[in-house]
C-alpha positions as CSV (number, residue, x, y, z in Angstrom):
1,X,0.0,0.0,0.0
2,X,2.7,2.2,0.3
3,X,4.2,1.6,-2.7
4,X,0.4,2.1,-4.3
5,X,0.4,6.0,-2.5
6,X,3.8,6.7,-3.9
7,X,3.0,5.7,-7.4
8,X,-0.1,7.1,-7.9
9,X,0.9,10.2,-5.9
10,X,4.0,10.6,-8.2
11,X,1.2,9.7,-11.8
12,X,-1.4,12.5,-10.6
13,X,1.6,15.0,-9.6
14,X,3.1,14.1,-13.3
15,X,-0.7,14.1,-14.9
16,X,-1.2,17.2,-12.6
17,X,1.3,19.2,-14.2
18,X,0.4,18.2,-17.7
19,X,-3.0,19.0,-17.6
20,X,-2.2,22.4,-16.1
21,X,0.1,23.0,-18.7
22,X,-2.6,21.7,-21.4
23,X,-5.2,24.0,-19.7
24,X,-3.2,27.0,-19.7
25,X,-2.2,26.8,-23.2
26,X,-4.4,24.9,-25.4
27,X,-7.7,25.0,-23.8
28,X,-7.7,28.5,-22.8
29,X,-8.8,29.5,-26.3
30,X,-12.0,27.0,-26.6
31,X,-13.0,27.3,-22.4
32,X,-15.7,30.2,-21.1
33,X,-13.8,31.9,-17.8
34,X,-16.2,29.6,-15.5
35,X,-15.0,26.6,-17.4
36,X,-11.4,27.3,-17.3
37,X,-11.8,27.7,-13.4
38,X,-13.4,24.6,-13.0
39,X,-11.0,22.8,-14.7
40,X,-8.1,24.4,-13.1
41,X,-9.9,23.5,-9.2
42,X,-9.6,20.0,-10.7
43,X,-5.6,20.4,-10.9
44,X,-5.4,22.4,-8.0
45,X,-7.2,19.7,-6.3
46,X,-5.5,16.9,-8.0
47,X,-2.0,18.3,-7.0
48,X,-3.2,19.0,-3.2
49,X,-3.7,15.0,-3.3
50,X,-0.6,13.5,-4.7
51,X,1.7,15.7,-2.7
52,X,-0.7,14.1,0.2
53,X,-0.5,10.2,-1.2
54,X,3.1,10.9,-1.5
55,X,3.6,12.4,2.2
56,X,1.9,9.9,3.2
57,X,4.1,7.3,1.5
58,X,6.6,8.2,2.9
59,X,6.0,8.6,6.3
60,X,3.3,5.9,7.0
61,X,3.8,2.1,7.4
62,X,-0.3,2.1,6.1
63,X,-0.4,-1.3,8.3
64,X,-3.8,-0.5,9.6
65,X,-7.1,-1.1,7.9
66,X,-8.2,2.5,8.3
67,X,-4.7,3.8,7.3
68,X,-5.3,2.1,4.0
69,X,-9.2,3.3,3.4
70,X,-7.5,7.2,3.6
71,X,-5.1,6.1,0.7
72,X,-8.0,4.5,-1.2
73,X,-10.1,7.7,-0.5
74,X,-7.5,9.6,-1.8
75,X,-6.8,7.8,-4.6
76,X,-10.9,6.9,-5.3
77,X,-11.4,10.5,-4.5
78,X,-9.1,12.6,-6.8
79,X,-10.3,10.2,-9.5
80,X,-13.8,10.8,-9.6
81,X,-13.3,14.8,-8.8
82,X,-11.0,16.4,-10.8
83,X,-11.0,13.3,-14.2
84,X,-15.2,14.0,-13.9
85,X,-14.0,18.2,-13.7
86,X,-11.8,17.6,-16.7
87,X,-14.7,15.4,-18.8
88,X,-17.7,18.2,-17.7
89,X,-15.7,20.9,-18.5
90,X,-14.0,19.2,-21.9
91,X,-17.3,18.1,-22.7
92,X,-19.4,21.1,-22.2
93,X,-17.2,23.1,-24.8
94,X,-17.7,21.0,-27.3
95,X,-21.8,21.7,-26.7
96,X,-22.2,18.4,-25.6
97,X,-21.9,18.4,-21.6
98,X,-21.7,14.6,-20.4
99,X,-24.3,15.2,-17.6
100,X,-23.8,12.0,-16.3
101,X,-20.5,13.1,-14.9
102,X,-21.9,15.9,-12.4
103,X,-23.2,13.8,-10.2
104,X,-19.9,11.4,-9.5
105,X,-17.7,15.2,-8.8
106,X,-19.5,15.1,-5.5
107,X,-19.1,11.4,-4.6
108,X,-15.1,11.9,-5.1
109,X,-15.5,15.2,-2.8
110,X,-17.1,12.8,-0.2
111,X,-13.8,10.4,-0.5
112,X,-11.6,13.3,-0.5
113,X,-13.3,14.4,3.1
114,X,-13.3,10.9,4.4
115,X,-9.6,10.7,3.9
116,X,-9.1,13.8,6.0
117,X,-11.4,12.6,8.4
118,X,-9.6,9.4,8.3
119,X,-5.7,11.3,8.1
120,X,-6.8,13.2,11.4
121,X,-8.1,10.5,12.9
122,X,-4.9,8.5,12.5
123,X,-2.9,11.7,14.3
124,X,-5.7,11.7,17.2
125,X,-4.9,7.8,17.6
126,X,-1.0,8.1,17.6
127,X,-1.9,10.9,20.6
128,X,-3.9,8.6,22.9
């Protein structure tokens, strides 16, 4: 598992940087304002997590079950946020928005919050 974090930490970081890049430059042109900052919360928010899988890579032994449901969470979460962003918003400007996507951006915000809950709660158990 922590092999798992550290990989995919390092493959959204990579993807994280390409995307930006592609946003900033190629999509900028064919993107409303409101699009382009929805797409570019997906990055932000894509970034935020694989510098998290990655600190947490390195400094956990993710033994414990509940360790290992934050990195899924993470992982789960990012996914179905900021890939269902990037399909909405690359959808929507070619006037055919993939509606079916809107509702899974929420369900990856709910794994993104459960793997705080569940990173705080493993620094509340290492206090008591």
């Amino acid at each position: 598992m922590v092999l798992l974090s550290q990989v995919i930490g390092a493959l959204f970081g990579l993807l994280g940087i390409i995307f930006g890049a592609f946003g900033a430059h190629r999509l900028k042109k064919s993107f409303t304002q409101d699009q382009m900052a929805s797409f570019e919360t997906g990055v932000k928010y894509q970034m935020y997590h694989a510098l998290v899988l990655l600190m947490i890579g390195f400094n956990f032994n993710l033994e414990a079950k509940f360790e290992q449901y934050m990195v899924l969470s993470f992982i789960l979460g990012t996914m179905l946020f900021s890939f269902s962003i990037y399909g909405l918003c690359l959808s929507a400007s070619k006037g055919k928005k993939l509606k079916l996507l809107g509702p899974i951006t929420p369900l990856g915000g709910i794994l993104l919050v459960l793997g705080w809950i569940l990173l705080l709660y493993s620094f509340i158990d290492t206090l008591f």
